[in-house]
VODO-144131 format. One record per residue: residue number from 1; residue in one letter; x negated, y, z negated of N, C-alpha, C in turn. Coordinates in steps of 0.1 Angstrom, whole numbers, always signed. Each point is the difference from the previous one (the first is absolute). Example, Ala and Ser with C-alpha at 12.3 -4.5 7.8 and 13.67 -1.06 7.14 Angstrom:
BEGIN
[1; "a"; [-132; -57; -78]; [+9; +12; +0]; [-9; +12; +0]]
[2; "s"; [+4; +11; +7]; [-9; +11; +0]; [+8; +11; -8]]
***
This chain:
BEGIN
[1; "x"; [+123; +14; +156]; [-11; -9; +4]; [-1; -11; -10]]
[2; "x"; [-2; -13; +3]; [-2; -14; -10]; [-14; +5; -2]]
[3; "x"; [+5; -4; -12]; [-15; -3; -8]; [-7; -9; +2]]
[4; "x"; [-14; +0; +7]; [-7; -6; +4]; [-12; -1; -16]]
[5; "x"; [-5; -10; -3]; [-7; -6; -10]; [-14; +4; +5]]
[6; "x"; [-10; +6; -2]; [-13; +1; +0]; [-12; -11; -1]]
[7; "x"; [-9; -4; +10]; [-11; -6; -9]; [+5; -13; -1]]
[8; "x"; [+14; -3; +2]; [+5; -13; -1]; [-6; -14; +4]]
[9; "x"; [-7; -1; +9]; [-5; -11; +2]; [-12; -1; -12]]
[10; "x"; [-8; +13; +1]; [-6; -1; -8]; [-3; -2; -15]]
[11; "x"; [+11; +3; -4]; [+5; -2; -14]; [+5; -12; -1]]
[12; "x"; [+7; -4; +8]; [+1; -16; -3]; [-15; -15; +2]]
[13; "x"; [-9; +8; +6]; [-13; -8; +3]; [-1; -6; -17]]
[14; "x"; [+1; +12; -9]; [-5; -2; -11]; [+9; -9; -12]]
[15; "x"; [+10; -5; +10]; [+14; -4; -13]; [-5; -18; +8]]
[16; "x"; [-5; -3; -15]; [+1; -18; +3]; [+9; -10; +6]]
[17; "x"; [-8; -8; +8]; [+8; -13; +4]; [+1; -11; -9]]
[18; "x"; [+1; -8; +4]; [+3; -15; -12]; [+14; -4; -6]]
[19; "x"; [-2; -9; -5]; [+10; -6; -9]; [+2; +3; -10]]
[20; "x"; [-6; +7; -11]; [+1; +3; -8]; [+10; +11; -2]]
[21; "x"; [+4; -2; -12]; [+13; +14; -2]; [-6; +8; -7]]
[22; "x"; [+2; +8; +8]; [-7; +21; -3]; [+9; +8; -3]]
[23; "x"; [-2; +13; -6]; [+15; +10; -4]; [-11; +11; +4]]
[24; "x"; [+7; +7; +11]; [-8; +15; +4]; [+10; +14; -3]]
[25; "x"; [-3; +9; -3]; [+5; +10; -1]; [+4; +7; +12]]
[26; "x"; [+8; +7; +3]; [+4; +8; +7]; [+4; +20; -2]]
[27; "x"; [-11; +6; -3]; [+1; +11; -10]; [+8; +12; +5]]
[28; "x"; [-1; -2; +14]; [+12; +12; +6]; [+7; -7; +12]]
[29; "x"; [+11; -8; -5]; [+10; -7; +12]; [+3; +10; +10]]
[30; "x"; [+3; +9; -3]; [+12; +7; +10]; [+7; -7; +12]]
[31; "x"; [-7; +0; +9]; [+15; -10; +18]; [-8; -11; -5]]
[32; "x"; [-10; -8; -7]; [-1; -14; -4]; [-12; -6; +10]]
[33; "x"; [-5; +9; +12]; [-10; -4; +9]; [-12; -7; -5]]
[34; "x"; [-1; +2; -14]; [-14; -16; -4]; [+8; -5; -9]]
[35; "x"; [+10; +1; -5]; [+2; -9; -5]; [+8; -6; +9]]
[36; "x"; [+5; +1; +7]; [+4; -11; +9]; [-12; -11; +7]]
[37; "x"; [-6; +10; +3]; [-14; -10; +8]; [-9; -7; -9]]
[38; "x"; [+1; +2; -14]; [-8; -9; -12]; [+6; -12; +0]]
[39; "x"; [+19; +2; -2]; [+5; -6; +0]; [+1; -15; +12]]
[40; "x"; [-1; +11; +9]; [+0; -13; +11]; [-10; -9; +4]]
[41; "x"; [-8; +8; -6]; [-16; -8; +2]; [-2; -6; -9]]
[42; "x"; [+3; -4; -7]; [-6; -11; -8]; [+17; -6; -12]]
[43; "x"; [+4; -13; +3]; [+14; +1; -4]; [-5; -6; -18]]
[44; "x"; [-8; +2; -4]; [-5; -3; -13]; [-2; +11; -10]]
[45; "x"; [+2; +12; +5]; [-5; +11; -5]; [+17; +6; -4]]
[46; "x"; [+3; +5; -14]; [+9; +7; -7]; [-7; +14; +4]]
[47; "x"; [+11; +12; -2]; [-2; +13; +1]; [+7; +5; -5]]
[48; "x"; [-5; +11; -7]; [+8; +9; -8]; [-5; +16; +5]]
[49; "x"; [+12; +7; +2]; [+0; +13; +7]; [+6; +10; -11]]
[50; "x"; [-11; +11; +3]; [+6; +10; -10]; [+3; +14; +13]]
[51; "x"; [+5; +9; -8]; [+6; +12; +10]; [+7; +5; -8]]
[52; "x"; [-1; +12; -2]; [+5; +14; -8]; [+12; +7; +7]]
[53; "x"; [+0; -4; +14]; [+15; +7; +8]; [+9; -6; +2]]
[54; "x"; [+10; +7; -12]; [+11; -9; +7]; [+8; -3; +15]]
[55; "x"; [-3; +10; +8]; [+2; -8; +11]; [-6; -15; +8]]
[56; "x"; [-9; -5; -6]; [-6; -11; +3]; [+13; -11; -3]]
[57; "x"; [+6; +3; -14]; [+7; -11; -5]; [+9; -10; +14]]
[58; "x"; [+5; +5; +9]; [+3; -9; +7]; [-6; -8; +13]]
[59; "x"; [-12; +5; +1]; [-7; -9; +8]; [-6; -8; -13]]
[60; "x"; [+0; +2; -13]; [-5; -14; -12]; [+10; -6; -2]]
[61; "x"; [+10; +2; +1]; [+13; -13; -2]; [+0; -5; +10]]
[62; "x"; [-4; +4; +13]; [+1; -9; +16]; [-10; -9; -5]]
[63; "x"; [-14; +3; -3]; [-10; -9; -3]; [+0; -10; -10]]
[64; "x"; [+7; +2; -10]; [+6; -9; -12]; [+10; -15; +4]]
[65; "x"; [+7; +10; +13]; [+9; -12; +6]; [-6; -10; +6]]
[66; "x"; [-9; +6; +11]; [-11; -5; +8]; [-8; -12; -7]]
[67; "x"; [-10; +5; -9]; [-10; -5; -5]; [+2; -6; -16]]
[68; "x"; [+12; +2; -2]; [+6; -5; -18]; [-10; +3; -8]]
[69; "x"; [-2; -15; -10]; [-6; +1; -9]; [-19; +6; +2]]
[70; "x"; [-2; -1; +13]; [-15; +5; +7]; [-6; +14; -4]]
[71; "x"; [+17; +6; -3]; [-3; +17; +2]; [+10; +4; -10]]
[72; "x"; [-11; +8; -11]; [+7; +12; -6]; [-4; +13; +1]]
[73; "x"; [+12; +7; -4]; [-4; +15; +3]; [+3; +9; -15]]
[74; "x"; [-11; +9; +2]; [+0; +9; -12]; [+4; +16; -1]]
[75; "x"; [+12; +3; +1]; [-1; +13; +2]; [-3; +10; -6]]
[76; "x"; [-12; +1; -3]; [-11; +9; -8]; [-10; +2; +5]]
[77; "x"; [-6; +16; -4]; [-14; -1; +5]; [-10; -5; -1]]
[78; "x"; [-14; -8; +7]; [-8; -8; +2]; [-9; +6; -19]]
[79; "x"; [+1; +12; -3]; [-6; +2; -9]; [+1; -8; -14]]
[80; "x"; [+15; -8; +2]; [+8; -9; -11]; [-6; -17; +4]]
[81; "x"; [-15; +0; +9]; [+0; -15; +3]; [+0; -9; -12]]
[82; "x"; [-11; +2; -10]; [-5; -11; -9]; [+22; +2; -10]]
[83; "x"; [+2; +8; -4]; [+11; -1; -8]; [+12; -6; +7]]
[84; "x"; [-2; +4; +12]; [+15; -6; +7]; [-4; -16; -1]]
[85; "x"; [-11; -3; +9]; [-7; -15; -4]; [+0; -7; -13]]
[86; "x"; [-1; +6; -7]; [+2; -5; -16]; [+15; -4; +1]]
[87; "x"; [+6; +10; +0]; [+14; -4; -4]; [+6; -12; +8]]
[88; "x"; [-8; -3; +9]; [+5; -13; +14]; [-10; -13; -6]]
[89; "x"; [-6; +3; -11]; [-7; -7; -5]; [-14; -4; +8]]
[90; "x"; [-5; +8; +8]; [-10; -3; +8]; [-11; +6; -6]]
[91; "x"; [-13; -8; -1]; [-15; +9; -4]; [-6; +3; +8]]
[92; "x"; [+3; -10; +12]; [-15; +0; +10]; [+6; +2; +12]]
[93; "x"; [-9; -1; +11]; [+8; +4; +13]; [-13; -3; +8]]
[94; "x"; [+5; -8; +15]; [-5; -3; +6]; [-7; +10; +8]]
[95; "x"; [+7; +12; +5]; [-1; +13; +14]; [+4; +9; -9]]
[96; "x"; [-4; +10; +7]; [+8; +15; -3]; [-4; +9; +13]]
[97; "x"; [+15; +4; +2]; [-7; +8; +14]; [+11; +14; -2]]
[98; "x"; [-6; +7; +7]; [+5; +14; -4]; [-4; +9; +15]]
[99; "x"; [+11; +7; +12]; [+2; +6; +1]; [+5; +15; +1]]
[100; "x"; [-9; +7; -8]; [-2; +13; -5]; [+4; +12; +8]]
[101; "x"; [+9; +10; -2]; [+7; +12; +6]; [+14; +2; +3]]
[102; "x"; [+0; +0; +9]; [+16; +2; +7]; [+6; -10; +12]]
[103; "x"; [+9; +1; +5]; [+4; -8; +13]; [+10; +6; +8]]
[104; "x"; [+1; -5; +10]; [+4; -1; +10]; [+16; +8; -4]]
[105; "x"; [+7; -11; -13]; [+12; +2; -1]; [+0; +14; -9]]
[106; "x"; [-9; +7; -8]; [-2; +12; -8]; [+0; +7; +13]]
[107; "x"; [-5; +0; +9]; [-5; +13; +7]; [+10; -1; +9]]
[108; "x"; [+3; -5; +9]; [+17; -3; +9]; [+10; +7; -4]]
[109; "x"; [-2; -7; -13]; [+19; +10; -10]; [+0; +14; -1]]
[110; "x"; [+0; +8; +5]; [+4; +9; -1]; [-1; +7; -13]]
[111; "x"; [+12; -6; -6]; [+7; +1; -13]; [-8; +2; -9]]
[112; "x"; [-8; -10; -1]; [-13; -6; -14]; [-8; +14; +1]]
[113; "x"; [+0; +7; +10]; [-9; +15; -3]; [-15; -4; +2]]
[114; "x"; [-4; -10; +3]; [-19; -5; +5]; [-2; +6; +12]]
[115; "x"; [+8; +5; +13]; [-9; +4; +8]; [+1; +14; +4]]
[116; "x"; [-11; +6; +1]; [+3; +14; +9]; [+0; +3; +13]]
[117; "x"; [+5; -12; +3]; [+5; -2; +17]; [+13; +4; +3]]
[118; "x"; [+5; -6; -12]; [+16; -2; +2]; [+6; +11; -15]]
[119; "x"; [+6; +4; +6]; [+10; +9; -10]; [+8; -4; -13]]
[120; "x"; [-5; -2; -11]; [+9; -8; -12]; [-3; +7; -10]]
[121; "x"; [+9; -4; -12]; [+0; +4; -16]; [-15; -1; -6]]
[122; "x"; [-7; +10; -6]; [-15; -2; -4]; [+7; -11; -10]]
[123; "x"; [-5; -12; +1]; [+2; -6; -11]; [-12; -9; -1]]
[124; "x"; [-6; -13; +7]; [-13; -7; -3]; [+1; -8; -10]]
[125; "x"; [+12; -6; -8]; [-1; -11; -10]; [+1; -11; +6]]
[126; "x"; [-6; -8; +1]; [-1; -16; +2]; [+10; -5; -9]]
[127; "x"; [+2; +1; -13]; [+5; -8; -8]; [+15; +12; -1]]
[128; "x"; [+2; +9; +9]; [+15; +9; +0]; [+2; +5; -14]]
[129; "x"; [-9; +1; -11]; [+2; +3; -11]; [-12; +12; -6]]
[130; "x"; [+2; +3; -8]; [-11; +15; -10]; [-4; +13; +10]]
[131; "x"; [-13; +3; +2]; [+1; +11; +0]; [-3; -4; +18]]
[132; "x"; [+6; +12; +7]; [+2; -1; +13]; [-12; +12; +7]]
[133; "x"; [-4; +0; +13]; [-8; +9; +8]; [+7; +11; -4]]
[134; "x"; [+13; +3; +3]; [+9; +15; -6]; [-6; +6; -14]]
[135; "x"; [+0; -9; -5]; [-5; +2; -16]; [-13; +10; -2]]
[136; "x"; [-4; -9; +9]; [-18; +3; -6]; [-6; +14; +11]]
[137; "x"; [+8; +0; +14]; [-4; +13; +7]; [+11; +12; -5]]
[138; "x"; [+10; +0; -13]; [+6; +5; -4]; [-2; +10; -11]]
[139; "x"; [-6; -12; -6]; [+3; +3; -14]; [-15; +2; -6]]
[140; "x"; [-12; -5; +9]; [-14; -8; -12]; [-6; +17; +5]]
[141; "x"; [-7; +5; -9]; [-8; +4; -2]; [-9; +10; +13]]
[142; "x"; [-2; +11; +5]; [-11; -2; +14]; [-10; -10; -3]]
[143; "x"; [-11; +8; -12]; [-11; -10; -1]; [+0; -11; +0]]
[144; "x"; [+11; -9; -6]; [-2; -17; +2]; [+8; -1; +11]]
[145; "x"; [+2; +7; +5]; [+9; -6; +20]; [-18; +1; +2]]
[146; "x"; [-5; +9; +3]; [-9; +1; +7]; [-13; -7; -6]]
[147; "x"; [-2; -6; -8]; [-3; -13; -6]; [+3; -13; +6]]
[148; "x"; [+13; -4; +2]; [+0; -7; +7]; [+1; -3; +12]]
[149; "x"; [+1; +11; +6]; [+1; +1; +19]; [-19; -6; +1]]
[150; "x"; [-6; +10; -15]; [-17; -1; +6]; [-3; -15; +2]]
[151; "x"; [+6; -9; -10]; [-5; -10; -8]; [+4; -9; +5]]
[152; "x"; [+12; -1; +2]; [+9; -13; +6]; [+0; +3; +17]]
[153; "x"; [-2; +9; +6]; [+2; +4; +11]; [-18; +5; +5]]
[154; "x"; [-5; +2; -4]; [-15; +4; +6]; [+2; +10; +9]]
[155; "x"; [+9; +11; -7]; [+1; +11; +10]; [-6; +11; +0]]
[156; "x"; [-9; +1; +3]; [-4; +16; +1]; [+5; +12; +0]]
[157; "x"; [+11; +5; +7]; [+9; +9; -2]; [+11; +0; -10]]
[158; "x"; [-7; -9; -15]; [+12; -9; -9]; [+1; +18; -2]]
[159; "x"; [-6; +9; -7]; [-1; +11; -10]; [+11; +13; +9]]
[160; "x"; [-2; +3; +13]; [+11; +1; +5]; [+16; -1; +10]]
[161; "x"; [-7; -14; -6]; [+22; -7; +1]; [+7; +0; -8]]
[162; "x"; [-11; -3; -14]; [+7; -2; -13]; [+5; +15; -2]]
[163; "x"; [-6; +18; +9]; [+2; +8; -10]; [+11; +4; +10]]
[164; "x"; [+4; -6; +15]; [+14; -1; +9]; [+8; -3; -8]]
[165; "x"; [+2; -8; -1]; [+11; -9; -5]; [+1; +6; -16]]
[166; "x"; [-6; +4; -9]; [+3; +7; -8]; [+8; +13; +3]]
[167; "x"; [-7; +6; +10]; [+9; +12; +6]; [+15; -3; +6]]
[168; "x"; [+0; -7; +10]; [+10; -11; +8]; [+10; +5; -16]]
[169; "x"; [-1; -12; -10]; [+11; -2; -6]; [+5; +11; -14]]
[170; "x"; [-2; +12; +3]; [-2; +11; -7]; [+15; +5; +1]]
[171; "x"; [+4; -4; +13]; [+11; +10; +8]; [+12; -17; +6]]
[172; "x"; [-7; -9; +2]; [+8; -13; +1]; [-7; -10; -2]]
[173; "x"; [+11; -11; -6]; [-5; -13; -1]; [-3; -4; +9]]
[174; "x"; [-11; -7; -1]; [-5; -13; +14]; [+4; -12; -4]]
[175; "x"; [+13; -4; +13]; [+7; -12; -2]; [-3; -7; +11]]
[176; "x"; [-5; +1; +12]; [-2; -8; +9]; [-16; -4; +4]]
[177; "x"; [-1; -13; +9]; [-14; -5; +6]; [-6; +16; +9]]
[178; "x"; [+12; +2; +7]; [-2; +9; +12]; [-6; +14; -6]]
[179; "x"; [+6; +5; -13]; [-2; +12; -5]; [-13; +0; -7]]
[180; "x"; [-8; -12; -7]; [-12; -2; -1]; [-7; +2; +6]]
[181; "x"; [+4; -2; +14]; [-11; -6; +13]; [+2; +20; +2]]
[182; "x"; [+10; +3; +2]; [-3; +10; +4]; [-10; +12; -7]]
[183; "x"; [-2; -3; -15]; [-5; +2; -7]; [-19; +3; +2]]
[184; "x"; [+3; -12; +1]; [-16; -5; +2]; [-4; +5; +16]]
[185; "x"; [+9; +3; +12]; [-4; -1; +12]; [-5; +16; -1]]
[186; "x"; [+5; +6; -7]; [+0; +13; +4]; [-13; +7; -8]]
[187; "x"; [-2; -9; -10]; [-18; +6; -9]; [-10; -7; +9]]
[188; "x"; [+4; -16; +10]; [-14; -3; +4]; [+2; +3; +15]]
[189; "x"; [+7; +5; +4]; [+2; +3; +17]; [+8; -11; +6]]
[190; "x"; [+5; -9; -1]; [+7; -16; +4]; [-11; -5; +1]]
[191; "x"; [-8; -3; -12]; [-7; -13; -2]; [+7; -11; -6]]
[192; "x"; [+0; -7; +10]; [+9; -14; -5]; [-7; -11; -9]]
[193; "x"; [-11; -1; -2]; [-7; -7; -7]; [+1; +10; -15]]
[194; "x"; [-3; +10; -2]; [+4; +9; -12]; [+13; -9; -4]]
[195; "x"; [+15; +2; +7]; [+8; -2; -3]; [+2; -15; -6]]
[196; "x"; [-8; -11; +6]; [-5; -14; +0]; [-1; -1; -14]]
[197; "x"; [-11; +8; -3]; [-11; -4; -12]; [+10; +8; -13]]
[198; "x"; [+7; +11; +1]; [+9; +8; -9]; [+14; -13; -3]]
[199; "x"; [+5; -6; +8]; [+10; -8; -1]; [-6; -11; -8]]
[200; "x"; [-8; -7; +4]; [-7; -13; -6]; [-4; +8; -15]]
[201; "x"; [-3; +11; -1]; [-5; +3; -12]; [+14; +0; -11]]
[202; "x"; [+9; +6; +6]; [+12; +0; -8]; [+9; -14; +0]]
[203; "x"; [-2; -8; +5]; [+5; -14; -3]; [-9; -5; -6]]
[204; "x"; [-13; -4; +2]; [-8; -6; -13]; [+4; +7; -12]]
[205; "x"; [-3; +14; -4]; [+7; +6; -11]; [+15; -4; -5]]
[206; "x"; [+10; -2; +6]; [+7; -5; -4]; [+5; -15; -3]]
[207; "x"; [-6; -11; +5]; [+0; -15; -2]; [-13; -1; -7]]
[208; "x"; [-7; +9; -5]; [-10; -6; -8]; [-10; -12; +7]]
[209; "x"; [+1; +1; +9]; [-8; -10; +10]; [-12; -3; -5]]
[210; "x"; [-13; +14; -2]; [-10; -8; -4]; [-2; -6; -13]]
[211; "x"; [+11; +5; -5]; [+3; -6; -22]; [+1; -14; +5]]
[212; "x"; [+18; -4; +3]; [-2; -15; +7]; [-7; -9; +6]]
[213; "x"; [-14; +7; +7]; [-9; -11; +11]; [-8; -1; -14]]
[214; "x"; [-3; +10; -7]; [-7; -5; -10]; [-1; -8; -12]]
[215; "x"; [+12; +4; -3]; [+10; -11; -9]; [-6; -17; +6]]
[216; "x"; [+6; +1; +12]; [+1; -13; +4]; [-10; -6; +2]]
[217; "x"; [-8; +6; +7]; [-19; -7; -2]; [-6; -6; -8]]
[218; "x"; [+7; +8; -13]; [-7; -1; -17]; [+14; -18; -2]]
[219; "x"; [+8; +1; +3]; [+4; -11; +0]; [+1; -10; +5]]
[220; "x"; [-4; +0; +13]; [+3; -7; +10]; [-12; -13; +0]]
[221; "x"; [-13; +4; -4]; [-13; -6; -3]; [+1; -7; -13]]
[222; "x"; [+8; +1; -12]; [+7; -7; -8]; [+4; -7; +0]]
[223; "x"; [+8; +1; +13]; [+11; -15; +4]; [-5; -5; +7]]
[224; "x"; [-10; +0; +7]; [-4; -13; +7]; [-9; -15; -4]]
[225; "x"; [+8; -8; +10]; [-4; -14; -8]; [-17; -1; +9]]
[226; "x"; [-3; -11; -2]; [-17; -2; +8]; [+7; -6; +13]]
[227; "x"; [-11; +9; +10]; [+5; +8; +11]; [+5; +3; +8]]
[228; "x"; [+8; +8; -8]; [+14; +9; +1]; [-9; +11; +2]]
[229; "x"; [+12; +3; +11]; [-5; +15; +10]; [+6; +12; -5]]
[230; "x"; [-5; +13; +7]; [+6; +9; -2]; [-3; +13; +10]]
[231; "x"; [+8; +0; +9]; [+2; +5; +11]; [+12; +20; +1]]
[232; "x"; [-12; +7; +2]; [+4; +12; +2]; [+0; +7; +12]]
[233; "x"; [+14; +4; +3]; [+0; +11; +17]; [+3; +13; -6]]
[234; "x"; [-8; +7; +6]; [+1; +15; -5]; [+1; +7; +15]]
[235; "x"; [+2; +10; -6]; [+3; +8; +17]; [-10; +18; -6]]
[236; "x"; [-6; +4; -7]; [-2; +14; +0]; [-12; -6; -10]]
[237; "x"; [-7; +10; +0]; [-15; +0; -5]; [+2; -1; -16]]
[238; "x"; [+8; +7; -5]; [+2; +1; -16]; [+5; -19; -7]]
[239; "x"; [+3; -4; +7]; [+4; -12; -1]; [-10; -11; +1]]
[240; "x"; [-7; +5; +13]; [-8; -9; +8]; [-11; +2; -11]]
[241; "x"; [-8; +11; -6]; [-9; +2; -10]; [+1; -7; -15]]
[242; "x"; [+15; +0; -3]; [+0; -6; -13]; [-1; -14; +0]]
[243; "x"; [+7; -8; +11]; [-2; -13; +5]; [-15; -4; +1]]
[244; "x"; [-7; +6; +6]; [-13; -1; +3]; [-7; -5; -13]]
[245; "x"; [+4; +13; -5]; [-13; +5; -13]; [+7; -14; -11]]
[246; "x"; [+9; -1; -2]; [+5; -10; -11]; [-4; -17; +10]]
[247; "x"; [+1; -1; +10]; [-1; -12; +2]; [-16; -3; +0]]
[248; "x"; [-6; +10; +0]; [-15; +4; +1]; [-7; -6; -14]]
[249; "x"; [+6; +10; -13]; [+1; -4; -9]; [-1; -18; -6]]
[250; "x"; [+12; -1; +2]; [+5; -11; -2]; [-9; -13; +4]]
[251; "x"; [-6; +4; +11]; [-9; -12; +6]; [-9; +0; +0]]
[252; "x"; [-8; +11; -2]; [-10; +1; -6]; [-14; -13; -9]]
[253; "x"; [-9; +1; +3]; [-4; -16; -9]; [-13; +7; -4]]
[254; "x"; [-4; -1; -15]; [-9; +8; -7]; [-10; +2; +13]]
[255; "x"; [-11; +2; -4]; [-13; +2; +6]; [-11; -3; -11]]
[256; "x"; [-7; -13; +5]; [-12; -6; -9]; [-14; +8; +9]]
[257; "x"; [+1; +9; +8]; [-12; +4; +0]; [-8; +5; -13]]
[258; "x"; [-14; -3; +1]; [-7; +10; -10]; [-4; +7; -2]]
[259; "x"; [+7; +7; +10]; [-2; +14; +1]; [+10; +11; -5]]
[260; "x"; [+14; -11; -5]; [+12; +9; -6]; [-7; -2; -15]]
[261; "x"; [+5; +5; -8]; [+0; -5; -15]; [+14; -11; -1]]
[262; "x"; [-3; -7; -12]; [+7; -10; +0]; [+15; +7; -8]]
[263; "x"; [+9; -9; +1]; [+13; +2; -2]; [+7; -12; -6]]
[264; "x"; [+14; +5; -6]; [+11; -14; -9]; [+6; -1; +15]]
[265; "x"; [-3; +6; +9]; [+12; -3; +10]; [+2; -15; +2]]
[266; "x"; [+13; -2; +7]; [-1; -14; +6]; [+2; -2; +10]]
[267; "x"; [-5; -9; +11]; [+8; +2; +15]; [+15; -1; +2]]
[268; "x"; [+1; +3; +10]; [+18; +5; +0]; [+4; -12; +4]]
[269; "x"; [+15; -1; +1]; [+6; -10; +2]; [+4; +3; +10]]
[270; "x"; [-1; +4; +14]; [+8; +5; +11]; [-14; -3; +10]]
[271; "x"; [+8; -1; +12]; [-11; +2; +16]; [+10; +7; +7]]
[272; "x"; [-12; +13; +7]; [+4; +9; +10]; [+5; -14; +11]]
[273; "x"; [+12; +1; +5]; [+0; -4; +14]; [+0; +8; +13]]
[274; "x"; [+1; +10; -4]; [+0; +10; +12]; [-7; +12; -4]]
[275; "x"; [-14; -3; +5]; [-15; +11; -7]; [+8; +13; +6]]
[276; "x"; [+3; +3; +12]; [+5; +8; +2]; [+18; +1; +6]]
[277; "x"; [+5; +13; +0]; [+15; -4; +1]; [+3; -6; +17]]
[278; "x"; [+6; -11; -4]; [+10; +0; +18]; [+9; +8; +2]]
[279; "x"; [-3; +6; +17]; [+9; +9; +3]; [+5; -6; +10]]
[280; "x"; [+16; +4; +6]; [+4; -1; +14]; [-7; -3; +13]]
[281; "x"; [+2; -12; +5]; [-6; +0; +14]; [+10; +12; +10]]
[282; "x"; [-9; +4; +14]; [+3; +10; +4]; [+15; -7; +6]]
[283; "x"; [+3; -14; +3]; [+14; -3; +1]; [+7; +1; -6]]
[284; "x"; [+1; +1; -13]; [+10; +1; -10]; [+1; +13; -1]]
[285; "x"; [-11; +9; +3]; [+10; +19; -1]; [+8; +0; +11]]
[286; "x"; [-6; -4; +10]; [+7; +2; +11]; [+17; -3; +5]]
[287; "x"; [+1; -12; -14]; [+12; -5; +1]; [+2; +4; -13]]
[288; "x"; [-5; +7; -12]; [+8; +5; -7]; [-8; +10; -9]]
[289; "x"; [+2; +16; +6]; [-10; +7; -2]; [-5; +9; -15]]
[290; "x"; [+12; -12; -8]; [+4; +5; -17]; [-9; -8; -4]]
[291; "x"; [-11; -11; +6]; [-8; -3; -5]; [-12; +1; -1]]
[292; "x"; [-2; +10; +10]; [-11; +11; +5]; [-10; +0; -11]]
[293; "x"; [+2; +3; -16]; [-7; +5; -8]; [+6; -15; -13]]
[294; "x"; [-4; -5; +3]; [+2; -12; -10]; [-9; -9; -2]]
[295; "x"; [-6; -1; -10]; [-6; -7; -7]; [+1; -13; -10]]
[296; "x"; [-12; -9; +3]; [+5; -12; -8]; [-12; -5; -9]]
[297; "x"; [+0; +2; -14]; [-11; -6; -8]; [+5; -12; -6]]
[298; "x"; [-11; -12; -2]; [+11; -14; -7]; [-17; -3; -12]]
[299; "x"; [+7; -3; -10]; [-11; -7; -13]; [+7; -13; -2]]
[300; "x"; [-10; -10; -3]; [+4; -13; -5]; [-4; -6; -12]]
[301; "x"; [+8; -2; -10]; [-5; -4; -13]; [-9; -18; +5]]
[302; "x"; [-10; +3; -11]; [-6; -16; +6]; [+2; -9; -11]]
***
């Protein structure tokens, strides 16, 4: 299945017109679907694309050819923004946008080990490198498996999957998507959402997902020039909360009631543009039902 871009029109509402020359970020390229449409919308605007998989690399040399000097790409993770940018000599930045999770092309492959649809290698690295899904349902511990199934996964039956799969691999290794699933099918009855929320938990665990969204937030409001945006799609609640609560933060602007006590605070340099998150109109699930659960928060430096 093509990867279909999320939110896209909507994400682009927020990326400037004019004549002026702008440089926007691009924090997870993968098939290029906003950065192509940033690109195309506005021919004044440079982009710079980061992405951690090396499978991307050849849809970024297609785009390099395309768009030349318009578009660079960074193949590192978004967590490297302000350093990789230094090194390009850049401080400021006009955009930053960030589609957060997985796609279309993770979950399709087989191979990559992301779905428990399809039968593949437990593996779950975005970046094809360190420690792998095999690793960590292998090798970690019961208590911190079942830590993370609670935590990253919001599972309720975290305490006995984690003590399956401890059992499970007593007698064999668990090397496959399918042998997991079977794992988990058989402690919750074929609850497929169990299986949902156990898989997502062990790929966040493994890509460090919520380390990186955090990383990036703390730098991403750094680099922006005056008002330069900053645009987040999240797809699961643990994501959708930290976005919240940090963009919340961020924008925040003291309170002169006198009814607070007084404070050194100072008003913030940011405006909520979206008090609450935009989600999918019911046409866009309908035509693409991976956007079902996607979310869009945007802050604007003033």
């Amino acid at each position: 299945m093509e990867h279909i871009p999320v939110l896209l029109n909507e994400v682009l509402s927020f990326i400037p017109d004019g004549n002026e020359k702008l440089t926007i970020v691009d924090c997870t390229f993968g098939a290029g679907g906003y950065s192509r449409a940033i690109l195309e919308k506005n021919p004044n605007i440079s982009l710079i694309a980061f992405d951690r998989d090396p499978y991307v690399q050849k849809t970024a040399d297609q785009f390099k050819k395309e768009f030349g000097n318009r578009f660079t790409f960074i193949a590192k993770p978004f967590s490297t923004l302000k350093e990789s940018l230094n090194k390009l000599k850049i401080s400021n930045v006009d955009g930053i946008i960030a589609d957060i999770g997985i796609s279309s092309m993770h979950i399709d492959h087989a191979e990559r080990g992301f779905s428990y649809q399809n039968d593949g290698p437990l593996d779950m690295r975005m970046s094809q490198d360190g420690t792998s899904a095999k690793d960590i349902v292998n090798l970690m511990g019961e208590e911190d498996l079942r830590n993370i199934i609670k935590n990253y996964g919001e599972e309720k039956a975290a305490k006995g999957i984690a003590r399956k799969i401890a059992e499970y691999r007593l007698t064999k290794e668990i090397e496959t998507t399918t042998e997991l699933r079977k794992i988990i099918d058989e402690h919750t009855n074929n609850n497929v959402k169990s299986v949902m929320r156990v898989f997502q938990a062990i790929r966040i665990a493994v890509n460090d997902e919520l380390g990186e969204l955090n990383a990036t937030l703390q730098q991403a409001v750094e680099l922006l020039n005056p008002k330069g945006i900053l645009g987040i799609v999240s797809f699961h609640s643990l994501e959708d909360r930290m976005v919240k609560q940090f963009m919340n933060d961020v924008a925040k602007e003291k309170s002169f009631s006198r009814y607070q006590p007084e404070t050194d605070e100072k008003p913030k340099d940011f405006t909520l543009l979206t008090t609450k998150a935009v989600k999918p109109s019911k046409k866009e699930i309908e035509y693409n039902q991976r956007a079902r659960s996607a979310r869009l928060r945007v802050i604007r430096r003033k």
